[in-house]
C-alpha positions as CSV (number, residue, x, y, z in Angstrom):
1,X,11.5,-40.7,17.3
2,X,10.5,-38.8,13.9
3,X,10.1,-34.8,14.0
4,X,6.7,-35.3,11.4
5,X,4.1,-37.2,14.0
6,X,0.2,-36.9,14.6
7,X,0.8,-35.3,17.8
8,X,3.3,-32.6,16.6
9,X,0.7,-32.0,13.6
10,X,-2.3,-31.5,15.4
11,X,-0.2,-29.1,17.5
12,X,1.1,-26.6,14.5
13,X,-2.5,-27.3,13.2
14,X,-4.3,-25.9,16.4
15,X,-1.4,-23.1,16.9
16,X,-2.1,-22.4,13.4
17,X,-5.8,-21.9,14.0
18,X,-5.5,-19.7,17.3
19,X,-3.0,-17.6,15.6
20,X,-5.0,-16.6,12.3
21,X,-7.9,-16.4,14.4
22,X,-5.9,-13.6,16.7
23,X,-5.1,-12.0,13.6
24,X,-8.3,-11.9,11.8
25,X,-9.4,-10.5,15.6
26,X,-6.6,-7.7,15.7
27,X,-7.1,-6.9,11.8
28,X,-11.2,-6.5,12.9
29,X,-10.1,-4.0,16.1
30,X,-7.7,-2.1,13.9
31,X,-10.3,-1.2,10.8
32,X,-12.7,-0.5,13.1
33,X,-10.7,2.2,14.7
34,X,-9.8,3.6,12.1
35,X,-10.1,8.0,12.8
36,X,-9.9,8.7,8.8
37,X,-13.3,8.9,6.9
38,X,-13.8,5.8,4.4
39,X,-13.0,8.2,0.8
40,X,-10.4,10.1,2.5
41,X,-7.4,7.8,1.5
42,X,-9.2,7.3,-2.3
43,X,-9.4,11.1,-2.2
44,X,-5.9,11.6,-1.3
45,X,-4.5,9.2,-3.8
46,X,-6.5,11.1,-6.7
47,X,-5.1,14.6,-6.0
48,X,-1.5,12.9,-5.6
49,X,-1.8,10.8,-9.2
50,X,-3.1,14.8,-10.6
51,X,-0.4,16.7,-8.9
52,X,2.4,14.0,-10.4
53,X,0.7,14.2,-13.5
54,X,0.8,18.0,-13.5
55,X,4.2,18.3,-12.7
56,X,5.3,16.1,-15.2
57,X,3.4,17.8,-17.7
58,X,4.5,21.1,-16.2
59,X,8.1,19.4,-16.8
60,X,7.7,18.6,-20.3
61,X,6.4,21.5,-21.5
62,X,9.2,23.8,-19.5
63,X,11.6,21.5,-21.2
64,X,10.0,21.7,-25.1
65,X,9.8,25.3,-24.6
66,X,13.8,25.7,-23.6
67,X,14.6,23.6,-26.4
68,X,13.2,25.1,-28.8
69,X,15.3,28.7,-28.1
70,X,17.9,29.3,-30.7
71,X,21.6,28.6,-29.8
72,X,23.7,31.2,-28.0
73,X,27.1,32.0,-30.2
């Protein structure tokens, strides 16, 4: 008997099709349910790229300034 025959393939194939059709299904139920409002999460990822960028810029310029003091003898 050999592992690779019709009848095995048309099995995966139709377990194949019921399970992407479940998780098309579930995928469906779960962004439909979804409590945030649709620019929330685009809104949220702005202000986080800004407030890295600010505190790296905050960092650079704190550590130009200390650089720039003259050296204690």
């Amino acid at each position: 008997m050999t592992i690779v025959n019709r009848r095995n393939a048309v099995l995966g194939w139709a377990v194949w099709k019921v399970a992407s059709n479940v998780a098309k299904s579930k995928a469906k139920h779960a962004a439909k349910h979804d409590d945030r409002k649709p620019g929330l999460v685009k809104r949220l990822a702005i202000v986080g790229v800004g407030f890295a960028a600010a505190t790296g810029a905050a960092l650079v310029f704190w550590r130009k300034k200390s650089d720039d003091a003259p050296p204690v003898l």
